[in-house]
N, C-alpha and C positions, 0 to 999 in steps of 0.2 A: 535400467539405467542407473548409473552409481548418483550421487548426488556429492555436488561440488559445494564447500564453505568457505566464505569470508569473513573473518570480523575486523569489526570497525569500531573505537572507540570515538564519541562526538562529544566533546569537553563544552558545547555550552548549547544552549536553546537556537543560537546561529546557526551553532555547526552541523546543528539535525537538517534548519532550514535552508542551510548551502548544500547537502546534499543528497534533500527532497528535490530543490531545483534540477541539481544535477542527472540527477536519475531521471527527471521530467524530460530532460532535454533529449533522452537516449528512447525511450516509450512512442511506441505507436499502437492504433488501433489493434486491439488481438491480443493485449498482450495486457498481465493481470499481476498485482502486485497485490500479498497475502499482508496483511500485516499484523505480527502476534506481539503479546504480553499481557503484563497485566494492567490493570485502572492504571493511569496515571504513567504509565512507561516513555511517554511520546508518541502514540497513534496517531491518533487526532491532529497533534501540532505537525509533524509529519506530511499527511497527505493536505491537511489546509495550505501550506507554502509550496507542494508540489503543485496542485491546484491554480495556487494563483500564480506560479511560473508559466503556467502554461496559457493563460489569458488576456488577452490584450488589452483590456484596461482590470486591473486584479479590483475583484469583489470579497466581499463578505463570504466566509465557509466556514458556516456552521456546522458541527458534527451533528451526524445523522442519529443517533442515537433512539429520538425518538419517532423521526419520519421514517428511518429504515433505509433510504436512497436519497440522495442528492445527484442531480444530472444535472452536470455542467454543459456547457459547450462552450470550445476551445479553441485555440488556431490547429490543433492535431486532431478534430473531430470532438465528440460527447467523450465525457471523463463520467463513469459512477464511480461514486464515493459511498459505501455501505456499513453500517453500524451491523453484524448478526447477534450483539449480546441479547438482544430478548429476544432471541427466536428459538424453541426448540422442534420444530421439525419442518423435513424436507422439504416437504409439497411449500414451504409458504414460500421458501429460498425463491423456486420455480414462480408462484403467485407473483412475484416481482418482478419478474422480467431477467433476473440476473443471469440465470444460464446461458439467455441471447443473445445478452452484451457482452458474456466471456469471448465473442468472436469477435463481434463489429465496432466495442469501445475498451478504451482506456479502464478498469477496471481497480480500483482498491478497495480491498475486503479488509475492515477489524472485526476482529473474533474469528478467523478464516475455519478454526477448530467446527461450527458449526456447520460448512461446507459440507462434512462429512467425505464420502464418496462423488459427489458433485465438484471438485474443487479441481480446477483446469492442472494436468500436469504437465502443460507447461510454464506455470506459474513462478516465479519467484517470492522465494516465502522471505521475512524481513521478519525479527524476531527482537525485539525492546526489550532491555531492563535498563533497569534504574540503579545506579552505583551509591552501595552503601552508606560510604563516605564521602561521595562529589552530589550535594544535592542537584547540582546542574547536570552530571555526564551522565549520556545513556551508554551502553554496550549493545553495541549492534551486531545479528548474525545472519548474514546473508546467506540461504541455501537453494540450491536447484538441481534441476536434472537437466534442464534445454540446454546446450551451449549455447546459444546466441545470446546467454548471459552472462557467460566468464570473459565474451571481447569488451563487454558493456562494461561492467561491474573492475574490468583490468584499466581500464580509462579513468576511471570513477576515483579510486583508492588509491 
């Protein structure tokens, strides 16, 4: 499968959280959102306002960083929210359950790179940096293989 990109410039801390919500609104069970960059790109800030879009009274989401997993539940079913920076191998990815939930939950992975081979292809990968000279804008890069993410992501942008 060839894989399809979009990019998206989001010019302030809002415009990440307008359209973490957005992207929320389109997600169902099965379906896994990657999310790269580096420290400090908008990960975190990111999948915390998708989260609480997706919640009927919105709670506290703290990054997983050093629990590893956060499991929400949602009006759309369980959301994990997974930190993999300190993780260096496979079996522990598995040790958490997360392979199982690439089916039956909402999934966001940071640090998706530790996936490895484990990393659902149907996934949509999200890709953060930070603009040199707009302390607030991220550059966003959306890529995939599924299509049922270029009808999504064609709404979206």
């Amino acid at each position: 499968m060839t894989a399809t990109a979009l990019k998206l410039t989001l010019n302030s801390p809002q415009a990440t959280a307008h359209f973490a919500s957005s992207l929320g609104a389109v997600l169902s069970p099965g379906d896994c959102v990657l999310l790269g960059g580096a420290i400090g790109s908008g990960k975190t800030h990111f999948a915390r306002h998708l989260i609480q879009s997706l919640m009927a009274i919105p709670e506290d989401v703290p990054s997983p960083t050093f629990t590893l997993v956060q499991v929400y539940d949602t009006e759309k079913g369980e959301v994990w929210h997974s930190d993999l920076y300190r993780l260096t191998a496979l079996d522990e990815i598995e040790e958490l359950g997360l392979t199982e939930a690439f089916e039956t939950a909402i999934c966001l992975v940071e640090w998706p790179d530790r996936l490895g081979p484990l990393a659902p292809e149907n996934a949509l990968m999200l890709d953060f940096a930070t603009d040199p000279d707009q302390e607030e804008t991220r550059h966003l890069t959306a890529t995939w293989t599924d299509p049922k993410w270029s009808k999504s992501l064609e709404t979206l942008a």
